[in-house]
N, C-alpha and C positions, 0 to 999 in steps of 0.2 A: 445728121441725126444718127445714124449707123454708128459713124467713127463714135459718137457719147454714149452709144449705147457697149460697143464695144469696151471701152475704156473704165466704165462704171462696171461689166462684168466682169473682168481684170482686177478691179481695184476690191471687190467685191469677192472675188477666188482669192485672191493674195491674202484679205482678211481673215476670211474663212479657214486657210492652209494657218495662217501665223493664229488662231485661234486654238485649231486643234492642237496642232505643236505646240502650245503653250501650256494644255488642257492635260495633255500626254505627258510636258515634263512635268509638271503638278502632281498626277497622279503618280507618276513611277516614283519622284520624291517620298509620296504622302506614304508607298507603298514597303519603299526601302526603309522610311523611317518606322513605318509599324511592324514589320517584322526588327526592324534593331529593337523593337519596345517589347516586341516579343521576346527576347533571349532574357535568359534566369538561370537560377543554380538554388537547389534546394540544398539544403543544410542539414544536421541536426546541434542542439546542446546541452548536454548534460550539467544538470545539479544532484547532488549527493553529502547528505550530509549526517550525521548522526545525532540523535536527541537520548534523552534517557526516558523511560516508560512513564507513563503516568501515573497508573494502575496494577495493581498486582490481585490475581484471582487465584486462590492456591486452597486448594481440596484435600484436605488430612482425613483420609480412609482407613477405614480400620477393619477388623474382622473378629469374629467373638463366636464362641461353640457350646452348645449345651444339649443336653436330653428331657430338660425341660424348659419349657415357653419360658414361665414366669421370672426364673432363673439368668435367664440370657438376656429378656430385657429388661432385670435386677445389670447386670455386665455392661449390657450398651450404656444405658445411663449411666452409671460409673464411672464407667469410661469416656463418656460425653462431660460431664461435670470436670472431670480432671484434665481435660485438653482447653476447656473453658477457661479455669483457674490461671493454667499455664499460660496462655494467652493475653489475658486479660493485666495479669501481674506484671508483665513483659512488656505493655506500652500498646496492647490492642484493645481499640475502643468496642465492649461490648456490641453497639448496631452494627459493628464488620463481620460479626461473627453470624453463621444460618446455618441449620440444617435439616439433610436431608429426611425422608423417611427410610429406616431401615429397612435395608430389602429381606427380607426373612426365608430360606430355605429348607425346606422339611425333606431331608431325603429316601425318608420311609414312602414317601407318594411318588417317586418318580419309577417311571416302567424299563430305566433302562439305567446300565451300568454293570459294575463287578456284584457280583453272586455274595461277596461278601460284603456282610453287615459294616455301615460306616461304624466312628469310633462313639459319634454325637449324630444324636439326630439329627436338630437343628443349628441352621449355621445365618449368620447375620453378617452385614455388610453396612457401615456407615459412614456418612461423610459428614465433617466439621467443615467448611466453605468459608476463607477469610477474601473479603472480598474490601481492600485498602489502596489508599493514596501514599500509605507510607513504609514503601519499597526496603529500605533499608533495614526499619524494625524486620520486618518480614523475613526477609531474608538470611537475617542474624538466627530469628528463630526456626528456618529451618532447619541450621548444623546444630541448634539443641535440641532438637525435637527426638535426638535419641535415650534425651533422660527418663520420656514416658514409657519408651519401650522398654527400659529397665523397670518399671513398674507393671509392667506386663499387658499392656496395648502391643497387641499385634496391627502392626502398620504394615500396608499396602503399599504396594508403588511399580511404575514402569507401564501400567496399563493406560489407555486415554482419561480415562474419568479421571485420572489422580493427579496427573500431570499438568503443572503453575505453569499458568497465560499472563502474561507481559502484553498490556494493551498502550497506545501512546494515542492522546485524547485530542491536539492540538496539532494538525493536521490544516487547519484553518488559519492558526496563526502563523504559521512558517511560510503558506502556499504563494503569498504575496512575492516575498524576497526569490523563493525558490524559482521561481516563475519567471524572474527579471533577469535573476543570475542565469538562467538556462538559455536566454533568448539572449544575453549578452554574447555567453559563449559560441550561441551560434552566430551570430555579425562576424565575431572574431574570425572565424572559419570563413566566412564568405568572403569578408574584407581579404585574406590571403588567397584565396581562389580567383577572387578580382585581379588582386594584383599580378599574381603569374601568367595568366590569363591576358593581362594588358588590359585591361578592362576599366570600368567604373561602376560602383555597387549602388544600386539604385534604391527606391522602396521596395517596401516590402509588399508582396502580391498576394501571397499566402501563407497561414500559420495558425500552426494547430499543436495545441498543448497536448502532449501525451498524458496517459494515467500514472498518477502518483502509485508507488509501489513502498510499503513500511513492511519491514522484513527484520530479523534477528540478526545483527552484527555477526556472530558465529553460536555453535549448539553451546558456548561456554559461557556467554555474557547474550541472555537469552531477554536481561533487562536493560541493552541498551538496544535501541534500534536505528535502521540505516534505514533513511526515506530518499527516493530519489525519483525523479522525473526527467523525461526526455520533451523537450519541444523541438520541431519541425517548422523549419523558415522558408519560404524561398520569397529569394528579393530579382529583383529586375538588375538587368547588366545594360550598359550600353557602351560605347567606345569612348 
């Protein structure tokens, strides 16, 4: 009865050893293989592409001097009417055209300045605002827009308010392609990081679309624009 009982705690330890040992390589397996699952390489991939504007917002300021009220804005509208006409004749549709109110100046009321009397009391500032889809008209007309100033519209320019905004609308419809294209770019990247690497390029773990960026080609072609995005990949490696 000893010897059976011996023999069964024997057969019983031997299990038990070939148990753990099996439990042990199992785990160092299971442990090797999730760290290999763990190894990755993040990426980036650029899209960049050029569109032309949608929109054209362009502000024709002017400026007009009198010593009297009534007189001056007799001038402003005059001068409002004849940039209308000019406009209008030239292929801009009346509802593109708004304006401002004239900001009106009285320099007899201010407390501070030169001791000497200005030339005009008051002085006025207004803006004619084309606000179009059709860029090219636009643009034609502003290299004529020196014929009014031979008629004697003093025109403004170089400051902010005067200064044509080039807007691009469609942002929406490119974001799709641009998006694919960025995240191809970056595979291709990985794909040769794999391979030097000696590697295999797995899924992808994580990824995150950068922000779209629409910008002015250069200060001279201010109506086309460069839109580009970066996405951020990291995919899984394994041997």
């Amino acid at each position: 009865m000893d010897n059976n009982q011996r023999s069964n705690a024997i057969i019983l330890g031997i299990c038990i050893f070939l148990g753990l040992a099996t439990l042990g390589y199992l785990l160092g397996n299971a442990a090797i293989r999730y760290k290999e699952y763990e190894r990755s390489v993040t990426v980036k991939g650029l899209a960049e592409h050029e569109y032309p504007a949608d929109i054209v917002i362009w502000p024709i300021q002017f400026t007009a001097a009198s010593n009297d009220l009534e007189s001056l804005y007799d001038s402003i509208e005059g001068s409002t009417t004849r940039i209308r006409t000019f406009l209008t004749t030239r292929g801009i549709d009346p509802a593109e055209i708004s304006l401002s109110t004239p900001a009106i100046t009285d320099k007899s009321a201010q407390s501070y300045g030169n001791a000497v009397p200005a030339e005009f009391r008051y002085s006025a500032v207004q803006t004619v605002t084309v606000y179009s889809r059709n860029i090219e008209t636009v643009r034609m007309l502003m290299g004529d827009l020196a014929q009014l100033g031979k008629q004697g519209i003093a025109f403004t320019g170089g400051n902010y308010q005067s200064q044509t905004e080039y807007i691009f609308t469609r942002l929406n419809e490119v974001k799709p392609a641009m998006i694919e294209e960025a995240t191809t770019k970056a595979r291709e990247v990985a794909l040769k990081f794999a391979e030097d690497s000696q590697s295999r390029l797995g899924k992808i773990k994580k990824a995150s679309q950068g922000q779209f960026s629409i910008s002015a080609r250069d200060n001279n072609t201010p109506h086309i624009k460069n839109v580009r995005v970066v996405s951020t990949v990291e995919y899984y490696l394994s041997d």
